[in-house]
C-alpha positions, -999 to +999 in steps of 0.1 A: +788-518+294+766-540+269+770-527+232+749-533+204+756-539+171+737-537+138+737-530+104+747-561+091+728-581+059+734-593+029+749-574+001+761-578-036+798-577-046+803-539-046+777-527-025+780-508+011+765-514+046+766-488+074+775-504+107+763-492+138+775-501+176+755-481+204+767-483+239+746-489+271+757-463+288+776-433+282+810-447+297+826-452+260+832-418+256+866-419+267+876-449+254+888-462+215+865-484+199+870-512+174+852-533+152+867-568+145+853-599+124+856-628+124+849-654+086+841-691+095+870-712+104+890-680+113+902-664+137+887-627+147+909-600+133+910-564+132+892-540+112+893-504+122+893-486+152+888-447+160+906-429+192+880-414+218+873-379+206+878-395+172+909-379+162+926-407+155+916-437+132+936-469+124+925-498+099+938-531+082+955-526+049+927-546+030+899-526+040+917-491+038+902-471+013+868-489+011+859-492+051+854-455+074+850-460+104+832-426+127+820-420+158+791-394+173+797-390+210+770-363+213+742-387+210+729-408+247+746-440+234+778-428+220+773-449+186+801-456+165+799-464+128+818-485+101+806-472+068+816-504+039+818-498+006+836-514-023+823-551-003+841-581-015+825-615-008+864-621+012+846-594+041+819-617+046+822-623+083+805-617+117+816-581+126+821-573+164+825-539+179+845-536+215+851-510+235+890-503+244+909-500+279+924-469+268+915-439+248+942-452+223+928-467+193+945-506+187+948-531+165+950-559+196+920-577+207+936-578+245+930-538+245+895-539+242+872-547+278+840-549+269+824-569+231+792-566+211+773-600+197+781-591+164+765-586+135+766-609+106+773-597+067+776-618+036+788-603+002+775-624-021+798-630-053 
């Protein structure tokens, strides 16, 4: 499975990107997906993640409220979203998407199988 991510850019301090991830194929569909970033000299840490019939969604405490993260299993490529609004210039980062071993949505980077390249945002202050 090879996933796609876009979206990404350069925004002020309180504007919004949409995220999207596509899938190659439609093997996702059964599986939680999860977007991650990572800031320079950081590690990669979670963001949000949504179950596989989106049911379920889970995200970090600093982006709850401001971050939603949706998913549209009816279209070819099963393409998940990360709407952002409310950006700070602390979620600059490269933003990953990753496909999980299970249908259960997690907050661990060993549960997901199968990364985008990422897709790069900067909030400018």
């Amino acid at each position: 499975v090879q996933l796609q991510a876009s979206g990404g850019g350069l925004v002020q301090t309180g504007g919004s990107l949409r995220l999207s991830c596509a899938a190659s194929r439609r093997t996702s569909s059964n599986n939680a997906v999860g977007w991650f970033r990572q800031a320079p000299g950081k590690e990669r840490e979670f963001v949000a993640a949504i179950s596989w019939n989106g049911g379920n969604t889970y995200y970090t405490d600093s982006v709850k409220g401001r971050f939603t993260i949706s998913r549209d299993n009816a279209n070819a490529r099963n393409t998940v979203y990360l709407q952002m609004n409310s950006l700070e210039p602390e979620d600059t980062a490269v933003y990953y998407c990753a496909v999980g071993r299970s249908s259960r949505p997690s907050a661990n980077l060993r549960d997901y199988a199968y990364w985008g390249q990422g897709t790069e945002v900067t909030v400018s202050s």
